[in-house]
Each structure stands twice: as structure tokens, then as C-alpha cells.
C-alpha positions, 0 to 999 in steps of 0.5 A, a space after each residue: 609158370 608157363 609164358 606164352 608165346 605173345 608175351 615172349 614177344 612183348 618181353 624181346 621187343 621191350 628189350 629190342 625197343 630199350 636197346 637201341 636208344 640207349 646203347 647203339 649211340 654210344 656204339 657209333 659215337 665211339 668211332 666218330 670224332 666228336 667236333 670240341 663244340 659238341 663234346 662241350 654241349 654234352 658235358 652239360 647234359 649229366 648236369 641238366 638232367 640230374 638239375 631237372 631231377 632234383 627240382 622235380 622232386 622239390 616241386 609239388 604240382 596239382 591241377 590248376 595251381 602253381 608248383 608248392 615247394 616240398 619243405 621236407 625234401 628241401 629241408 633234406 636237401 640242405 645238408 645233402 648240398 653242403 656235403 657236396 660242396 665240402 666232401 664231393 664224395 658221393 658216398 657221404 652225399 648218399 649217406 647223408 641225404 638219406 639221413 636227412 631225410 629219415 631225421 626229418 620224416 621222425 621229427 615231422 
């Protein structure tokens, strides 16, 4: 399979434009000495963003209509969460919301 010379260029640039964002801050923050304010602000941010992620996945859009909640992944998401809390394992959180899920979509 021959590539041709544009599509190279696509393939570099994607991987240039990936790069930058992604791991040269962390290349400058590793130098710097963070203020305790901003290293306490981004410890929230893996939380924020795993919180949007999940109720995304909850929330069912269509135009012109409120959000409907997605009664399978809630219903799956019920012992995932209180696997969680007990264990804070995220090998039997994984295990057990994929289980969940496949129990619920053999039932409904």
C-alpha cells in the first residue's frame, strides 16, 4: 500500500497538533514549583472530568427535549458504585460494572 506524500504530512501534523497540548505541559510544570492553591485546584480536575463522563453516559439528549435518564446504565451503574465504596479496587469496579451491564442487557 503506497502513502502519499499529503497523507504523511496529515499523519505528522495530527501527531505534532496531539503533542503539544497533551505533554509539553507537563514537560514545563515538572520544572516549576506549583503555588499549594493550584495544586489543590487540579487535584479536582480527574474527578470533574471522570463526574462529566459519567453522567454523560447517564443522560440521553435528543433535540428539543430535556435530558431522559438511561435506566439501563443507571441500573448498571448501581453496583459498580457500591463496589467502589466498599472495595476502591478498580479492578472489581471494572469487573463488576461490565457484569452489571451484561446482566441487564441479557434480562431487558
Amino acid at each position: 500500500m503506497a502513502i502519499s506524500t499529503y497523507t504523511l504530512f496529515v499523519i505528522i501534523g495530527c501527531g505534532i497538533v496531539t503533542f503539544i497540548p497533551r505533554v509539553l505541559p507537563f514537560i514545563f510544570v515538572r520544572k516549576l514549583a506549583l503555588p499549594d492553591i493550584v495544586i489543590r485546584f487540579l487535584s479536582f480536575v480527574p474527578l470533574a472530568i471522570l463526574t462529566a463522563l459519567f453522567v454523560q453516559s447517564l443522560l440521553t439528549t435528543s433535540k428539543n427535549a430535556f435530558p431522559v435518564i438511561n435506566m439501563e446504565n443507571l441500573l448498571a451503574s448501581l453496583p459498580t458504585i457500591i463496589t467502589a465504596i466498599l472495595t476502591k479496587n478498580l479492578m472489581w469496579i471494572v469487573i463488576v460494572g461490565i457484569i452489571s451491564m451484561a446482566v441487564i442487557r441479557l434480562i431487558l
